[in-house]
C-alpha positions in Angstrom: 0.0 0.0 0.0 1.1 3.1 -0.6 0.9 6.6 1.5 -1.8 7.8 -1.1 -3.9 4.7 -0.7 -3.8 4.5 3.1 -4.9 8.2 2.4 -7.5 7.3 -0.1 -8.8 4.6 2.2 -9.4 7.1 5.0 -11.4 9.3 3.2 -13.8 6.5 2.3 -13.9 5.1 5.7 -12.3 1.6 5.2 -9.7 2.6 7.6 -11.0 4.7 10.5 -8.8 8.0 10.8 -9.6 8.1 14.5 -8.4 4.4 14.9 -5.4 4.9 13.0 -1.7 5.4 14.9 1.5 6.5 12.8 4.4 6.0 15.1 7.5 7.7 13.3 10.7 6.6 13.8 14.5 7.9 12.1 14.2 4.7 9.8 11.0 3.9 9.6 7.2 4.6 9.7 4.8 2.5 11.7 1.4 2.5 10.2 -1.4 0.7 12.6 -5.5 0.6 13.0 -6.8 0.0 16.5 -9.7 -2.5 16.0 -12.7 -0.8 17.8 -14.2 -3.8 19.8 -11.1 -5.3 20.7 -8.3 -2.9 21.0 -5.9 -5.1 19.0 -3.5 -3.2 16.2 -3.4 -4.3 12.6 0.0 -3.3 11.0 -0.5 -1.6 8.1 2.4 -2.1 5.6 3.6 0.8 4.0 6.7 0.4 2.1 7.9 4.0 0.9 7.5 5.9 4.3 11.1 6.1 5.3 10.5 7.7 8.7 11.8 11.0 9.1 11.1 13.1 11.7 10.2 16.4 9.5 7.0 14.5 8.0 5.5 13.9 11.4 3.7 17.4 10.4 2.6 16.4 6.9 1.0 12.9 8.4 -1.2 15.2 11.0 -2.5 17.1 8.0 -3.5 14.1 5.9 -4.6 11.8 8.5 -6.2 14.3 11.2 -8.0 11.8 13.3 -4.9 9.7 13.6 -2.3 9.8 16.2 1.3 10.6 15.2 4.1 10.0 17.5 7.8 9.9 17.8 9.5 6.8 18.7 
């Protein structure tokens, strides 16, 4: 999947926005969804993030539900 798609997929509710978690680290990018009943994460592969820091901003503004964090 690709950053796009994830965002794509958001928009249409497949993926909740609010259920979503983006932990960036200085490698790589951790893309999860919380499953509402359960609490479990689903990993969410995303290849081409890269995890640098300086996108943390650019993640809050496509996914504004989510929660972005620093590793």
């Amino acid at each position: 999947m690709t950053i796009k798609e994830l965002f794509e997929k958001t928009k249409t509710g497949e993926i909740d926005p609010a259920a979503l978690i983006i932990t960036v680290d200085n490698d790589e990018t951790f893309f999860c969804s919380a499953d509402p009943d359960t609490g479990d994460e689903r990993r969410i592969d995303v290849p081409e993030a890269n995890g640098h820091y300086d996108v943390m901003k650019l993640y809050r503004l496509l996914f504004p539900g989510a929660t972005v964090e620093k590793c």
